[in-house]
Structure formats: structure tokens, C-alpha cells
C-alpha positions in Angstrom: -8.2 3.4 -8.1 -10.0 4.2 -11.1 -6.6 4.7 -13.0 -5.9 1.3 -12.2 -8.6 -0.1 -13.2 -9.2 1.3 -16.3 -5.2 0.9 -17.1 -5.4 -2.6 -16.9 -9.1 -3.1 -18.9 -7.5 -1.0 -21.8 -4.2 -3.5 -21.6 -6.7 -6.6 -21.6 -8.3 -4.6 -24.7 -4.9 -4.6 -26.0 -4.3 -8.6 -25.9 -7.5 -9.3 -27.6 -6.5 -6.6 -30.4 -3.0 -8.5 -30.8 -0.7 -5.6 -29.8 0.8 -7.4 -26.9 2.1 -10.9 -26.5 2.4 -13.6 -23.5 0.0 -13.0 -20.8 -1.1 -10.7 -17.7 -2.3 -10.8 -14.1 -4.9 -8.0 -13.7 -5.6 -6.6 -10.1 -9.3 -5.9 -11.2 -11.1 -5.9 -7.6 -8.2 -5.1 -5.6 -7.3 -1.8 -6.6 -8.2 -0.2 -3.1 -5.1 -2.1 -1.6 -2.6 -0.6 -3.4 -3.6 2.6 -3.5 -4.3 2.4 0.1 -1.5 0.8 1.9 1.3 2.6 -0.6 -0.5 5.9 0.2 1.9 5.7 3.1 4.9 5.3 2.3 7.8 7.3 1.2 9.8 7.8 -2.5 12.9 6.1 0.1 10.4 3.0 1.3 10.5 -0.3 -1.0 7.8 -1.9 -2.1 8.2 -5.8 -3.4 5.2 -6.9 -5.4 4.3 -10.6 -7.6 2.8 -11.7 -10.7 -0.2 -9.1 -9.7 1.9 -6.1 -9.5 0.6 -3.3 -12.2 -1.5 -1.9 -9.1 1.3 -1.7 -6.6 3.6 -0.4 -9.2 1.3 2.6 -10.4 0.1 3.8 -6.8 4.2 3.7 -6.1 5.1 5.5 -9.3 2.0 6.6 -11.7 4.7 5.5 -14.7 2.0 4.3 -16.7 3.5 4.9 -19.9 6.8 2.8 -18.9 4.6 -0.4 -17.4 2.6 -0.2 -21.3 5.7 0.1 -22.9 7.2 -2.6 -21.0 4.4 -5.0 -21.2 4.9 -4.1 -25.1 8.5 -5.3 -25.0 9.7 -1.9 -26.1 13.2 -0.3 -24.8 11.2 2.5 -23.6 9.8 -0.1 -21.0 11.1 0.4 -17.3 13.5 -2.8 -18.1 14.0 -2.1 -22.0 11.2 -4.4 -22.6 12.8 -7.3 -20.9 10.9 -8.0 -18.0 7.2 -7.4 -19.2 4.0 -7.8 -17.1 5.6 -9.8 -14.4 9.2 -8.6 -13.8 9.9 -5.5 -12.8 12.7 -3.6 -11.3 12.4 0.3 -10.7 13.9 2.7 -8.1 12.6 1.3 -4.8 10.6 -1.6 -6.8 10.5 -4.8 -7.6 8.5 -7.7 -8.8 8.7 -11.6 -9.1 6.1 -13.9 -10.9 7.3 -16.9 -8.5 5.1 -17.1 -5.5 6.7 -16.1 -2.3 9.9 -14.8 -4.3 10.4 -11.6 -3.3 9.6 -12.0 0.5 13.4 -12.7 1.3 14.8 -10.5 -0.8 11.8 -7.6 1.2 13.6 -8.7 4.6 17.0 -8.0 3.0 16.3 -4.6 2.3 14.7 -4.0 5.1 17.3 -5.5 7.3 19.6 -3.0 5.1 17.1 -0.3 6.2 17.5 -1.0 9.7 21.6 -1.4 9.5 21.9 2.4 8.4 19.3 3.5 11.4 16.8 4.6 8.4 13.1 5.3 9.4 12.7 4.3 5.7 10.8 0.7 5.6 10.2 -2.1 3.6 6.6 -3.4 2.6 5.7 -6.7 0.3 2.5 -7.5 -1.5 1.7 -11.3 -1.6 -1.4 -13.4 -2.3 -2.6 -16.4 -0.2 -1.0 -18.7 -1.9 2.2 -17.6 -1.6 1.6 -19.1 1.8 2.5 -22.6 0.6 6.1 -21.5 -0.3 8.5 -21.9 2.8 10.6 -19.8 2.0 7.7 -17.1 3.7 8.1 -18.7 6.7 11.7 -18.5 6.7 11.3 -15.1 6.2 8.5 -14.2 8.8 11.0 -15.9 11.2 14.0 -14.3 10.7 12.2 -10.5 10.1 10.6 -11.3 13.9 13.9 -13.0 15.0 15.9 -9.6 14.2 12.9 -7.3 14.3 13.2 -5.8 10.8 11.3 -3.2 9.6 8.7 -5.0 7.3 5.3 -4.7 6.6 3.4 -8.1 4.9 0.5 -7.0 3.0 -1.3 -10.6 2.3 -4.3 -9.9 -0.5 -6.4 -12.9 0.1 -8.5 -13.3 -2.8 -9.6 -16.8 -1.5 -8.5 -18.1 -4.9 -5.5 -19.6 -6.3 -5.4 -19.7 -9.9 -8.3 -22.1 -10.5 -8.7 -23.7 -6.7 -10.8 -22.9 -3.9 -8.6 -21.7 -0.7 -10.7 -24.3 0.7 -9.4 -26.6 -1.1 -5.4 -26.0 -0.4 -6.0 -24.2 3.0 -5.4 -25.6 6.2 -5.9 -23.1 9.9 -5.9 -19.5 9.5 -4.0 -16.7 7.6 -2.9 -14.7 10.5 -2.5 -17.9 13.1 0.7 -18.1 10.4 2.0 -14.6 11.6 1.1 -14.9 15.0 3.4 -18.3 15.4 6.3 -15.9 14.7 5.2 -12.9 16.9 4.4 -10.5 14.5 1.5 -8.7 14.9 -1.3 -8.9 12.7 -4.7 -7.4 11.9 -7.3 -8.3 9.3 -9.4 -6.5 7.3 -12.8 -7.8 5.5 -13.8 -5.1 3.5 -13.3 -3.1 0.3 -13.3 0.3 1.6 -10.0 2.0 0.6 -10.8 4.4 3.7 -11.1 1.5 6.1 -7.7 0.1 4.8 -6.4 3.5 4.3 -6.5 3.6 7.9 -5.3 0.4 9.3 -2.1 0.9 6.5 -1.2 4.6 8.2 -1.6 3.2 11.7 0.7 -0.6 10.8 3.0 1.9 9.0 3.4 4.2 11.5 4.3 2.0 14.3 6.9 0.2 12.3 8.5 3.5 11.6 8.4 4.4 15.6 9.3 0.4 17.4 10.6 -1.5 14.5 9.7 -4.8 13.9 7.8 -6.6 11.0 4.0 -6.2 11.0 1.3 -7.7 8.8 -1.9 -6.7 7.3 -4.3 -9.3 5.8 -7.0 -8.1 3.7 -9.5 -10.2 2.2 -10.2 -9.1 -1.1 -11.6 -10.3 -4.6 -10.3 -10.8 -7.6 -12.7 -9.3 -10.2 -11.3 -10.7 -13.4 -9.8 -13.7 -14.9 -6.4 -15.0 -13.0 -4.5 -14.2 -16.3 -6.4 -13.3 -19.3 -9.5 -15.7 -19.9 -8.9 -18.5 -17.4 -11.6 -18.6 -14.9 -14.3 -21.1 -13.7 -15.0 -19.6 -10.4 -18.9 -19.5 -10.2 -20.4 -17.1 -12.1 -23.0 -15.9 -9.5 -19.6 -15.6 -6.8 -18.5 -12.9 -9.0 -21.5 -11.2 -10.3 -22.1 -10.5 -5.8 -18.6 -9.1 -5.6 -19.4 -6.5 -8.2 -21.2 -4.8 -5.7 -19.3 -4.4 -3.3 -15.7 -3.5 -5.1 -13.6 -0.7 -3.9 -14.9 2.1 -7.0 -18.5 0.9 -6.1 -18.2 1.3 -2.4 -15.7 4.2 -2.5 -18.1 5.7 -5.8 -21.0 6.3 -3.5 -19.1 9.0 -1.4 -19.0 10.9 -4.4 -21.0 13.1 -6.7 -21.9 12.2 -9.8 -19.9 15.3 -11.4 -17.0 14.1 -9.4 -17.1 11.0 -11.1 -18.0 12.2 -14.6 -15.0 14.5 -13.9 -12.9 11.8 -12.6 -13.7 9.4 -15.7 -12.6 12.5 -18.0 -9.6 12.9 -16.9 -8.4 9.4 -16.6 -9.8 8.6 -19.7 -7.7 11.3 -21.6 -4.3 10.5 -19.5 -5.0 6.8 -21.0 -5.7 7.4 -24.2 -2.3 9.5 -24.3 -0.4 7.3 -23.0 -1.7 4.2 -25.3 -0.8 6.8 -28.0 2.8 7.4 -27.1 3.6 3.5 -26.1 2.6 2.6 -29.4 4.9 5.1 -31.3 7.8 4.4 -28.8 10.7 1.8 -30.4 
């Protein structure tokens, strides 16, 4: 978690110095859902992210060195420099900046998954309001219809772009799920062992029965939607400080730990800023 995290302050760093161009959609808050949830799957299992995805993809491959150089636009990037913060395509990964736009194409792989009898399974990150794009619910119906394997992770941040959830919201998160028979558990918390352990259990019983599943976590997003644009209340934000995943998860830990922890991710960074900034 603290890799994330820090990866993606030292890449804000990096827009305010001028070093990179366009924008960026930081995870900052959420970090405990990636790490947690792809903890459990396998090299062979696909994970399908969004605009958000710089989390997902280093818990699933740790290439920080090929995300910087692709947010750079460099042809060391993952996609030559192509795709940048948003768009990437990896072994086993892919992203989408359009809301909602990699759902199908999750349930296609899966459904391929599930054609050549593999245990293997697919598992796609999406936000709250992705929920307004129909083309989820398309999806949720067929994947229950013909029992794919697919894990929906919804991180609901309660906040899209600058609006309230309260605001574009109507019913309940899961109720969505549960009109299509897949089952569905929530999580309110930041603990990346609590998740840790509803992601193991979800995962595992898609593995063993089939079928999609869903997981709805309510997180928080820490930081800007993209950049600097933010006018949530400032007092909503300071109160989540204090209960984000590396402050919950921090007081399990010794203080050396952490020093020790800080040190190493610190130098792996730094390295890897180096490299990216040498790299064509």
C-alpha cells in the first residue's frame, strides 16, 4: 500500500515540476483495495481496471518503472507511450478511462475462461458511477444469465468527479446486483485485512461454483479526482485522514517496521524516477 501511495504522490510531484503532460486519476485512499482483492488472484486471472487504475495495475504487476514511463509518453512505457495514465493494456490487464467500459469486455474473458474449463477468473475494478452506464447492467445480466466467472469489485467513493452520490444516486449499490442474482457483500471499512478476507473467500467460491460475484467496498478518495479539481468539503476529507488504509493498517506495526518500510520504498522510487527519466 505504501508503494502506491507514495508512487502516485511522487507522479503528482512530477505534473507540478512539468515532466509530464495531460492529467491523472490518483487512488490516494483506496490503496487497501487493490492490494487486497488482487492479493488473490493468479499471473493467469485478468484484471480490468478504469481511469483509477495505477493501484490495480501495480498490486497485479509491481512494473512501476513501465506505468512512469508510460505516463511520460516514452516507448519504454507498457504501450510505447501511447496509452498514458488511463489506457493500459498488459498481459492479463487492461484499462479504460470510459465509465463502465471494460465491464463487457471482463465478462468476455471470463466467459472465455469458463469455455476452456479454466479455474482461472476474471475480476473488474469500477467506481459508483460507472453504475449509470447500461452497458453494466447488460453485463451483470448476461455474467448471471450464463454464470461466468466474474468478480465486480465496486470502489464506492461516494463521489463522482465533483457530485455528491446523493446527488445522482437513486436505491442501493448492491439492490443493483441482487436484481440479477449475483451475490453480493459490502464492506464499510479501510482495513486491508478485513477486505483481505472477504476478497479470498468471494474468490475462492468463484473458483469452486462459478458464477459472477460482487464486492462493494465503500471507500474514500483522498486526493483530488484528477490533479487539483476538488471542492468536496474540506473538514469531509481532513476525517478520512484518519481512518485511511496506511493509518489503520500502520498501527499494527512497529515503528522500525515502518521506518524500515519507508526506506525501502523510498529508494525503489527514487530509482525508478531515475531510470524513467533517462529512458527514450
Amino acid at each position: 500500500m505504501q508503494f502506491i501511495r507514495r508512487f502516485e504522490q511522487k507522479l503528482l510531484g512530477l505534473f507540478e515540476e512539468g515532466v509530464l503532460n495531460g492529467t491523472t486519476h490518483a487512488c490516494i485512499g483506496q490503496e487497501a483495495n487493490s492490494v487486497a482483492v488482487i492479493e488473490h488472484l493468479s499471473f493467469e486471472d485478468h484484471v480490468f481496471s478504469n481511469h483509477r487504475c495505477h493501484g490495480h495495475y501495480l498490486a497485479k504487476t509491481g512494473d512501476a518503472l513501465g506505468l512512469l514511463a508510460e505516463i511520460m509518453g516514452k516507448n519504454a512505457g507498457i504501450c510505447a507511450g501511447i496509452g498514458g495514465s488511463q489506457h493500459i493494456c498488459a498481459p492479463n490487464f487492461k484499462s479504460n478511462g470510459i465509465l463502465g467500459g471494460t465491464v463487457p469486455t471482463a465478462a468476455g474473458i471470463a466467459m472465455a475462461k469458463k469455455l476452456s474449463s479454466s479455474k482461472n477468473i476474471s475480476t473488474v475494478f469500477l467506481g459508483d458511477g460507472a453504475l449509470g452506464e447500461g452497458v453494466v447492467y447488460e453485463t451483470m445480466n448476461i455474467s448471471s444469465l450464463w454464470e461466468l466467472p466474474l468478480l465486480f469489485v465496486v470502489e464506492d467513493n461516494a463521489w463522482s468527479q465533483s457530485t455528491p452520490k446523493t446527488l445522482n444516486f437513486a436505491g442501493e449499490v448492491n439492490a443493483r446486483f441482487q436484481a440479477f442474482d449475483i451475490p453480493t457483500i459490502e464492506l464499510d471499512t479501510t482495513d486491508v485485512l478485513e477486505i483481505d478476507k472477504a476478497a479470498s473467500s468471494e474468490i475462492a467460491l468463484i473458483r469452486k461454483q462459478g458464477g459472477p460475484r460482487a464486492i462493494i467496498i465503500n471507500t474514500y478518495r483522498l486526493c483530488h479526482h484528477s490533479k487539483n479539481d476538488d471542492n468536496r468539503p474540506k473538514e469531509e476529507v481532513e476525517a478520512r485522514w484518519e481512518i485511511e488504509p496506511l493509518a489503520v493498517h500502520g498501527k499494527r506495526l512497529e515503528e522500525e517496521t515502518k521506518a524500515t518500510i519507508d526506506r525501502e520504498v523510498e529508494s525503489a522510487l527514487d530509482a525508478v524516477i531515475k531510470t524513467a527519466r533517462r529512458l527514450s
